[in-house]
C-alpha positions, 0 to 999 in steps of 0.5 A: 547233492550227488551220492559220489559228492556225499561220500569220498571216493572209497580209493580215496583213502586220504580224502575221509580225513580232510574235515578233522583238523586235530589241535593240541588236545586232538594230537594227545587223544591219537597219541594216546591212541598209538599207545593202545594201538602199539599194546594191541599191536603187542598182543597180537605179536606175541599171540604170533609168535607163541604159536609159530615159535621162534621163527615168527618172530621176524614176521610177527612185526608185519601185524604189530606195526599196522595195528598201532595205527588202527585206533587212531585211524578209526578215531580220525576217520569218525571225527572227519565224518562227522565234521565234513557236513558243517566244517571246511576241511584241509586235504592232507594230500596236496600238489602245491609244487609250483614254480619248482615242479613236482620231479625237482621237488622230490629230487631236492627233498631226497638230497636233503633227506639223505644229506640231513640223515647223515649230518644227524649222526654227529649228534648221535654220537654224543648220546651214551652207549646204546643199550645191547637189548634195544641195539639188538631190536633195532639191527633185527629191523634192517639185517633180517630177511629182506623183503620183510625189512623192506615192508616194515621199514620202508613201506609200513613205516613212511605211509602209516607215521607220515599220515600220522604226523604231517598228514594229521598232527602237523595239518591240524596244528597249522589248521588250528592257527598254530605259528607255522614255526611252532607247529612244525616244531611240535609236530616233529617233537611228536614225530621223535616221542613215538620212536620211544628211544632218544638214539632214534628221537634225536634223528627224528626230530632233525629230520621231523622239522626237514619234513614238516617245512617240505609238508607246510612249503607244498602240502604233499604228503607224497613228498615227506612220504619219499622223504621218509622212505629215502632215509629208511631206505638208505639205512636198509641199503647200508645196513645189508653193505660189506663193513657197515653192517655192524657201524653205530656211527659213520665215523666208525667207517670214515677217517675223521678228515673225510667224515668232516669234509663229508659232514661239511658237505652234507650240511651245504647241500642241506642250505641249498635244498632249503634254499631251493625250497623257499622259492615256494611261495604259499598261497596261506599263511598257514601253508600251501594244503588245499582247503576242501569245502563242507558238503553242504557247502560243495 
């Protein structure tokens, strides 16, 4: 066995998860492991900013969210390299994007983000009020300095919570024989949980069940990581535009005919990027993730 085949290529960074395939029991350990991250996280925060002061506290968030991840990161990465010698794998990463083909692929999913994101809002609004201390945490995530929202919200948030939950929850699940249903289901249920507020869960979980059907349809972690990046992005954009930074709701800024016509619309854009999405076919009941074989076995 060659020395490049024993070990994954240090670029590679998916590639060292391949072999653990997390069931019920694994998503608690790494949930658990979040939670230990997002204490460390906090130390380490506060740690910053006590010694910036005031003005560290808008970056102290460029540390805190990165370490959440750490532990269970180190925890998967351990698992799968201890598995990789006696157990076939899955990759996390797949390009199963046939016969649709990868750029109308990422096209439909952005629509559909984008559509679906906006359509979640409804069911925002019947939730009570938010509270003013966490609406207050939530707009300093989107109206601080920009290319620090940017780095958290748009580029550390879709990499490290879509490795997280399709990439390792949702692929372990499917792997582990779950229905495709349910596992997609349970997977954007622990998608909702880590947001810790039920005003970003209900759209999490909407939009979690949107990327779990794209990862199990294709298996690309690049496409729900677009995805992800689309509707927080977006939120970033509308967020920094005149007359909307301000708004709770969509309906604060649209006359209620024109949010329902909108609504109407959304909605029929969402059946026809599902629709769209269906012509792919997957190769394993279980989902179109490539299976990556044991190292002996290669």
């Amino acid at each position: 066995m060659s020395a490049n085949r024993r070990h994954p290529r240090n670029w590679d960074f998916f590639s060292r998860y391949s072999w653990y395939l997390p069931g019920v029991g694994g998503m608690f350990m790494l949930l658990a492991l979040l939670l230990v991250g997002t204490v460390l996280g906090s130390l380490l925060s506060g740690i910053f900013t006590l010694s910036m002061g005031e003005a560290g506290m808008e970056y102290a968030m460029l540390i805190s969210y990165p370490v959440m991840f750490i532990p269970p990161m180190i925890y998967a990465g351990v698992k799968s390299s201890h598995q990789r010698y006696n157990n076939a794998g899955l990759k996390i990463d797949s390009s199963n994007f046939a016969p649709l083909g990868g750029l109308l692929c990422a096209l439909v999913v952005m629509v559909g983000t984008v559509a679906s994101s906006f359509c979640s809002d409804a069911l925002i609004s019947l939730l009570p009020e938010m509270p003013e201390s966490l609406e207050k945490l939530l707009k300093s995530m989107t109206t601080g300095t920009v290319w620090v929202n940017f780095l958290c919200v748009s580029i550390f948030a879709p990499f490290f919570e879509e490795w997280l939950c399709r990439g390792m929850v949702l692929r372990g699940l499917l792997g582990n024989g779950m229905k495709p249903v349910w596992a997609i289901v349970v997977s954007a249920v622990f998608f909702a949980f880590i947001h810790m507020n039920p005003w970003q869960a209900v759209p999490a979980f909407l939009l979690g069940c949107l990327f779990g059907f794209v990862y199990y349809k294709t298996g690309s972690l690049k496409l729900t990581m677009l995805m992800h990046f689309t509707n927080n992005t977006f939120a970033l954009v509308c967020s920094h535009i005149p007359g909307f930074e301000e708004m709770d709701s969509w309906m604060d800024v649209l006359p209620g005919m024109q949010y329902w016509c909108i609504f109407g619309c959304a909605l029929a854009l969402i059946a026809l990027a599902l629709k769209t999405l269906c012509r792919i076919k997957p190769e394993n009941p279980q989902g179109n993730m490539d299976s990556v074989p044991s190292l002996f076995e290669e």
